[in-house]
C-alpha positions in Angstrom: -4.4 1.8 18.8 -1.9 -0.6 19.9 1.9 -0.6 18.1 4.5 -2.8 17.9 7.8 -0.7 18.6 10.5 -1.6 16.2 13.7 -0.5 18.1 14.5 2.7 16.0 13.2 6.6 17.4 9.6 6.8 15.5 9.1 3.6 14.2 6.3 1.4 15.4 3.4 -0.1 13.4 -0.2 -0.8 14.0 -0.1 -4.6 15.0 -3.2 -4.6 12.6 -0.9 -3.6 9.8 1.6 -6.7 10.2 1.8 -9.5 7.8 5.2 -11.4 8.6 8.0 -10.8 10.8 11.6 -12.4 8.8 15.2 -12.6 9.9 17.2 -9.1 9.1 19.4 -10.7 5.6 21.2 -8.3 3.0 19.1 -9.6 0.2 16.1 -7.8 1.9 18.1 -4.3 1.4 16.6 -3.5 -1.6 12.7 -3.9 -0.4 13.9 -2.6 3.2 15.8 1.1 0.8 12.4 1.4 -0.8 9.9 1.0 1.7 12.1 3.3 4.7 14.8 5.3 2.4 17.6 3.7 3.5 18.5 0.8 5.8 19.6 2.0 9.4 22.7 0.3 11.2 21.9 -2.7 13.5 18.7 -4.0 11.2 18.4 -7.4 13.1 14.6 -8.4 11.4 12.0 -7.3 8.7 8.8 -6.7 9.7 6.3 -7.0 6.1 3.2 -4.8 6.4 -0.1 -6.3 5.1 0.4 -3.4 2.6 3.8 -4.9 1.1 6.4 -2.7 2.7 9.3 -4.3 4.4 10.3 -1.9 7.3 13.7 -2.8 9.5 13.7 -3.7 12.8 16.4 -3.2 15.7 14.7 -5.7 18.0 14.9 -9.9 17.5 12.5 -11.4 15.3 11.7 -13.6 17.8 10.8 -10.9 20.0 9.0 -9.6 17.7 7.1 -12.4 17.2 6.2 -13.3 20.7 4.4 -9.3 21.3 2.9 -9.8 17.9 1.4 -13.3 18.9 0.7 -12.1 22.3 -1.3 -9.0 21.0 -3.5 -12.0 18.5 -4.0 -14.0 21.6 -5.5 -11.1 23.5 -8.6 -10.7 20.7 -6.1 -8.7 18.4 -6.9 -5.3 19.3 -8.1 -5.6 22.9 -6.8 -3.4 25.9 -3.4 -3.5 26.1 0.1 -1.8 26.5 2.1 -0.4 23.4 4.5 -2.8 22.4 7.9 -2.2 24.2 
């Protein structure tokens, strides 16, 4: 299964699984407390799962969005390397 690495130890998601990637803004602590426990230091993006959680992210959105795009573009679940 191919994951997206999200920049913290132990989190990555199933590209499968993501529904939006947003810009990291303190309004989004709330959803980010309830989906992950707590919000971690250096949350730069939001990743939203097709599920509705909204899981931080150390990495760029717009990295993010280019490996997510990247993995659509190659048949969205085709061979490929883990997400780093």
């Amino acid at each position: 299964m191919n994951t997206l690495w999200l920049g913290y130890d132990g989190l990555d998601l199933p590209f499968g699984e993501i529904a939006a990637v947003l810009l990291y803004h303190p309004a989004l602590d709330g959803r980010i407390t309830h989906a992950y426990g707590s919000v971690p230091p250096g949350v730069r993006s939001v990743v939203v799962t097709a599920g509705g959680a909204y899981v931080p992210a150390r990495l760029p959105a717009e990295l993010l969005r280019r490996r997510w795009a990247r993995w659509r573009a190659q048949g969205a679940g085709g061979q490929g390397q883990r997400g780093r």
